[in-house]
C-alpha positions as CSV (number, residue, x, y, z in Angstrom):
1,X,4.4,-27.6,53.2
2,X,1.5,-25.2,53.4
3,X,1.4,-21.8,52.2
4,X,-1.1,-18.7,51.2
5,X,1.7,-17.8,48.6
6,X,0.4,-19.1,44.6
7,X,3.6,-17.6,43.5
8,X,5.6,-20.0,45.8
9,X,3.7,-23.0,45.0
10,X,4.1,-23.0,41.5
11,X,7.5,-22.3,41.6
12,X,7.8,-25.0,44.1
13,X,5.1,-27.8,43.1
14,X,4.8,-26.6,39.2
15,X,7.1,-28.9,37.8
16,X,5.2,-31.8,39.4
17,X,1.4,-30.4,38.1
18,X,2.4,-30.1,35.0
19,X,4.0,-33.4,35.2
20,X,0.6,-35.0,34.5
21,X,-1.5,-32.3,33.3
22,X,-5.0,-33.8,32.7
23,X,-4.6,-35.5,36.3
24,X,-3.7,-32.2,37.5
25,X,-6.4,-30.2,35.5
26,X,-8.3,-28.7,38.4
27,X,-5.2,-27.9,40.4
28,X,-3.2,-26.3,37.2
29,X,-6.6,-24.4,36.2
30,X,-7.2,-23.0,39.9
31,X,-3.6,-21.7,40.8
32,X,-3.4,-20.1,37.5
33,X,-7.0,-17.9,38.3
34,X,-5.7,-16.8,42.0
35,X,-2.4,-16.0,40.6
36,X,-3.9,-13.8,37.7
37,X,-7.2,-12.6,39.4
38,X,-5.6,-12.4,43.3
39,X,-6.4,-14.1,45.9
40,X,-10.3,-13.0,46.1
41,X,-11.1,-14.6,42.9
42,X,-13.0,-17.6,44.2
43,X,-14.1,-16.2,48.0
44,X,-13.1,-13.4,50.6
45,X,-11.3,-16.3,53.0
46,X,-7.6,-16.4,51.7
47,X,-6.8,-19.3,49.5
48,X,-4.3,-22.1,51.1
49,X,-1.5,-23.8,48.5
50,X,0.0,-27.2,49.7
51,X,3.0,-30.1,48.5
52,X,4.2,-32.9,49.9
53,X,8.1,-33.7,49.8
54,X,9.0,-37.1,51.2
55,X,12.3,-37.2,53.1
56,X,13.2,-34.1,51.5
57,X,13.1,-35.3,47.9
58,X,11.2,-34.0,44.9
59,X,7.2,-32.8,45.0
60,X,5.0,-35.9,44.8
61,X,1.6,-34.4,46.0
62,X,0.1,-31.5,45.8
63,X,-3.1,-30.0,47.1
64,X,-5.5,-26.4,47.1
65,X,-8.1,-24.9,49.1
66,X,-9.9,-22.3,48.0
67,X,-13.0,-21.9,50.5
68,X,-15.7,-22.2,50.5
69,X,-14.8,-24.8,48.0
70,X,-13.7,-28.3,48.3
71,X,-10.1,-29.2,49.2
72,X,-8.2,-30.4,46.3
73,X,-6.4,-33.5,46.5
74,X,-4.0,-34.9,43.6
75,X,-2.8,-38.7,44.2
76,X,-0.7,-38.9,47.8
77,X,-0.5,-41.6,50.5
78,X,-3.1,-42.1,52.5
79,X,-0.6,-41.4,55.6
80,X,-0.1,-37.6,53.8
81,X,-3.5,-36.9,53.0
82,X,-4.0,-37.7,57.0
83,X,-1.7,-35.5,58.2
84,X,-2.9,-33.1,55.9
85,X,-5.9,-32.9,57.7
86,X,-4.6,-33.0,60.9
87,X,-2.5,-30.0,60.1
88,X,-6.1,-28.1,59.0
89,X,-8.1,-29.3,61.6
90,X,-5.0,-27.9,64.4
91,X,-5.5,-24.3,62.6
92,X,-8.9,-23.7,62.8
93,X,-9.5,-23.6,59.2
94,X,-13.2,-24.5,58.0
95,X,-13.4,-27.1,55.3
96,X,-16.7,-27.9,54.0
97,X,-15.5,-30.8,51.8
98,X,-12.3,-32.8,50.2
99,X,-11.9,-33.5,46.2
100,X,-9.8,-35.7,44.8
101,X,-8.8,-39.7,44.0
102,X,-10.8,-42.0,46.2
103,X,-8.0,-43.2,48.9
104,X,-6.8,-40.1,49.7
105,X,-10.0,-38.3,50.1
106,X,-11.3,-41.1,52.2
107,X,-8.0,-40.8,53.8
108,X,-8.8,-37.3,54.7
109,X,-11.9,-37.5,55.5
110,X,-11.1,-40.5,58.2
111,X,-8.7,-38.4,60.1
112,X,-10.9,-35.1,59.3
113,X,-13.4,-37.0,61.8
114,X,-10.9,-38.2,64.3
115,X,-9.6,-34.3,64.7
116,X,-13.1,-32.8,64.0
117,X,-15.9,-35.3,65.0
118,X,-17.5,-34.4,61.1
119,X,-18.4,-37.6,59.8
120,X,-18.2,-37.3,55.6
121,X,-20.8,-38.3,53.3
122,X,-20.4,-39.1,49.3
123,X,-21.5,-35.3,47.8
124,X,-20.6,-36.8,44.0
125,X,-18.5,-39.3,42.3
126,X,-16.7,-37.8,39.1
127,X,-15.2,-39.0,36.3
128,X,-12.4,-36.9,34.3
129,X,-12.5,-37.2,30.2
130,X,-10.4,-36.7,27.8
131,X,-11.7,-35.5,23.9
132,X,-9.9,-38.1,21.3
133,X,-11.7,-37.3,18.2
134,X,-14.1,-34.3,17.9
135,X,-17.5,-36.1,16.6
136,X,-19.9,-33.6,15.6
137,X,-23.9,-34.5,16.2
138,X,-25.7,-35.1,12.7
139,X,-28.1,-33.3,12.5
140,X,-27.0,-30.5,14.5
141,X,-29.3,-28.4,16.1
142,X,-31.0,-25.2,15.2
143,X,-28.6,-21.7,16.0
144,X,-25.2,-21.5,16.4
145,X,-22.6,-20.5,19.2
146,X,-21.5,-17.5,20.3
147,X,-18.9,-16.2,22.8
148,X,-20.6,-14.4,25.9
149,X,-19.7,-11.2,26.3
150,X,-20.5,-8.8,29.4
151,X,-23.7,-7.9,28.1
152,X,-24.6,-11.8,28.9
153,X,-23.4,-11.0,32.8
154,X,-27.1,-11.3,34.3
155,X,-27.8,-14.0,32.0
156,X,-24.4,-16.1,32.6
157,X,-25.4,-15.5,36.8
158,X,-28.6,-16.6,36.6
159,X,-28.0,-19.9,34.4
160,X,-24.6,-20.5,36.8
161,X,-26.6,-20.5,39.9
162,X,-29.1,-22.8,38.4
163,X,-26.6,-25.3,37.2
164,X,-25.1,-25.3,40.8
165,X,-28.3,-25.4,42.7
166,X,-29.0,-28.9,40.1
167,X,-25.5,-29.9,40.2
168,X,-24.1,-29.2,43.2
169,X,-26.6,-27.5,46.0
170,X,-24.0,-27.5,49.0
171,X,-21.5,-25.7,46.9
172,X,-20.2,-22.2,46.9
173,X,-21.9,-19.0,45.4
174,X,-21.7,-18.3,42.0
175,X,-19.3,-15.1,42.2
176,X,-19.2,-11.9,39.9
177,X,-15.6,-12.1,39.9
178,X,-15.6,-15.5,38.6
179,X,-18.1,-14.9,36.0
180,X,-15.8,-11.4,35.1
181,X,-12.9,-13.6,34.9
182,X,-14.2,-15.9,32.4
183,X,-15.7,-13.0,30.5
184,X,-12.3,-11.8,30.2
185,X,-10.8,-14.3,27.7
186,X,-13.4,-15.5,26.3
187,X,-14.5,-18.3,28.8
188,X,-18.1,-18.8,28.1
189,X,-20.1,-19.1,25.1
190,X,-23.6,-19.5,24.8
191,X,-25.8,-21.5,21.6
192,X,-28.1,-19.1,20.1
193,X,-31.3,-19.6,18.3
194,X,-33.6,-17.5,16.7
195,X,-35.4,-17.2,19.8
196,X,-32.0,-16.3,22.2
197,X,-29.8,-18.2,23.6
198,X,-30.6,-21.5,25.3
199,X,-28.0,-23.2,26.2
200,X,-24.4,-22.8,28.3
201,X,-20.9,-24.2,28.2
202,X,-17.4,-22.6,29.7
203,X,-13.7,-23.3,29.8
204,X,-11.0,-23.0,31.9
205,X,-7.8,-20.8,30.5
206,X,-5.2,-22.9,28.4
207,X,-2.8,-24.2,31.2
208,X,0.2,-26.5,30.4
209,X,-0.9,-27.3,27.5
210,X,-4.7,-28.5,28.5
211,X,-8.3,-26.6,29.4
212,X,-11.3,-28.2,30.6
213,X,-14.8,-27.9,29.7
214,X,-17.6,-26.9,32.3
215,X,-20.2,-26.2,33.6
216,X,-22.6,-26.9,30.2
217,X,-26.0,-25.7,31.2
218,X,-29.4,-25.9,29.5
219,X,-32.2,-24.8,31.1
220,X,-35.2,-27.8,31.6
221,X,-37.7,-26.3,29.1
222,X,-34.7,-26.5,26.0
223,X,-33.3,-30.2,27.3
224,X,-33.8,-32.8,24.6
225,X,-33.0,-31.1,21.8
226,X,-29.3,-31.1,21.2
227,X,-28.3,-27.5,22.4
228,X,-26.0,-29.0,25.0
229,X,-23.9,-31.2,22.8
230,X,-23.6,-28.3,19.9
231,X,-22.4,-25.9,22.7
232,X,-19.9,-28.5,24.2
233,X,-18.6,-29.4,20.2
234,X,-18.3,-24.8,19.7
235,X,-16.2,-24.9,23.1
236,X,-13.7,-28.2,22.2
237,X,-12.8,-27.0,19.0
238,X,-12.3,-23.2,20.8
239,X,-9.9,-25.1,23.0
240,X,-8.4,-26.9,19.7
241,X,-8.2,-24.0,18.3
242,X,-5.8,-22.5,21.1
243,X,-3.7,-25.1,20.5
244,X,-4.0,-27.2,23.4
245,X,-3.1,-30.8,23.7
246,X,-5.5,-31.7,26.0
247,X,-9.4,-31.0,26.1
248,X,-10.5,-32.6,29.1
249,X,-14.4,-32.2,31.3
250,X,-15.4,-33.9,34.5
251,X,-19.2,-35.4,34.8
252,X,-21.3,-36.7,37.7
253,X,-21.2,-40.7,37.0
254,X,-25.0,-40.1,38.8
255,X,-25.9,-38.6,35.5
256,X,-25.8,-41.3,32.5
257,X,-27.0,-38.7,30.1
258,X,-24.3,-36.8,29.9
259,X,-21.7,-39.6,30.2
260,X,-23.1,-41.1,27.8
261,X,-23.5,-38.0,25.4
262,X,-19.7,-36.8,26.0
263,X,-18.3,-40.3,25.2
264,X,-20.5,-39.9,21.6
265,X,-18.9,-36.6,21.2
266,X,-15.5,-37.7,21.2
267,X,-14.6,-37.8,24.9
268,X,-12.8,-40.7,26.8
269,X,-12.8,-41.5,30.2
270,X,-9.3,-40.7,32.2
271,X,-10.0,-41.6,36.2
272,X,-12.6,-41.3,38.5
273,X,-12.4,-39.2,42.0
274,X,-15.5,-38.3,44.6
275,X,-16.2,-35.5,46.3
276,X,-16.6,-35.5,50.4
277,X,-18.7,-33.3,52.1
278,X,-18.4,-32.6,56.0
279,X,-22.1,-30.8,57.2
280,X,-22.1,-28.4,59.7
């Protein structure tokens, strides 16, 4: 079942995302933005909500697309991650890439091809964590964290873009509506020295129970220095503080610096999924 309607699919597929929320953070985190910021909140193409009900029995898959980012994939059958993308491919709609565990994105992407005659390639293979215990670094770095406020805006876009042109070049724009979003509750915070602010980390709202950690950003001339890890230990115990259950990040397994620095901070690793990119 595919639908434009967020109200609709949480009342229909909710029960089942919360089910597992960690597995389910990206999906959870998304629906809740569009449902509170409207359907604009993440690109001018409308967004597209999906679940899977096998023989007419509960939800057991669920799926978003929120262009021009990635479809999002939660565990399914390969046969209805397939027909998912047959049913895409037969409306016209434009997908520039497929997120989720590796069989049914590869799924996806197989019968993307067939219908489409894009071949995918591997954009990024991620893994999810989960924070256990909170482990502070000794010593911690000069400054201290802050939460961004709207006078950060130019500041916030700037460091945003950057991280995605590093991170993730063949994503989507970095948004004003986004970045006001996250303004709104609180969603970004930056670590502050004497000298302003150098280093970056968000979170998503508090979501059954759950919020996840990202982007964390430093700019190349403050790398090395420990500004990454103080701002990612300010925005956990933020999250802790909320009383959530679950503070979770994703990292590029291309990057062993920060998989290794998250898993000394506390953080332990959930399940992997990849990211397939279709080019133009």
């Amino acid at each position: 079942m595919l639908s434009p309607d967020v109200t609709g699919y949480l009342a229909s597929a909710g029960e089942f995302l919360h089910s597992r929320p960690a597995e389910h953070s990206v999906l959870l985190t998304v629906s809740e933005a569009v449902r509170i910021g409207g359907p604009a909140t993440f690109g001018n193409d409308p967004p597209l909500f999906g679940w899977y009900l096998p023989d007419g029995g509960p939800v057991t898959a669920a799926c978003l697309h929120t262009p021009p980012y990635p479809v999002a994939l939660t565990a399914m059958p390969d046969p209805a991650a397939a027909a998912l993308a047959r049913a895409l491919a037969a409306s016209g709609r434009a997908v520039a890439a497929v997120d989720g565990p590796p069989g049914p994105a590869w799924a996806f992407a197989a019968e993307w091809q067939r219908q489409t005659g894009q071949p995918a390639r591997v954009g990024r293979r991620e893994r999810l964590y989960r924070l256990g215990e909170l482990v502070a670094p000794d010593p911690a770095p000069a400054g201290q964290a802050r939460v961004a406020t709207a006078a950060d805006t130019a500041l916030l876009l700037a460091w945003l873009t950057a991280f995605k042109d590093e991170a993730d070049p063949a994503g989507g724009p970095v948004r004003q509506a986004m970045v006001d979003e996250r303004i709104g509750y609180g969603g970004f915070t930056v670590w502050e020295t004497a000298d302003g602010p150098v280093s970056l980390a968000g979170r998503t709202r508090a979501v059954a129970g759950q919020a996840r950690i990202g982007p964390v950003y430093t700019p190349p001339e403050h790398r090395g220095r420990g500004y990454g890890g103080a701002v990612t230990i300010a925005v956990s115990q933020q999250a802790l503080a909320a009383g959530v259950n679950d503070v979770l990040l994703y990292t590029d397994l291309a990057n062993p610096t920060s998989n290794a620095l998250y898993q000394r901070l506390g953080y332990q690793p959930v399940t992997d999924s990849v990211q397939l990119r279709f080019p133009a």
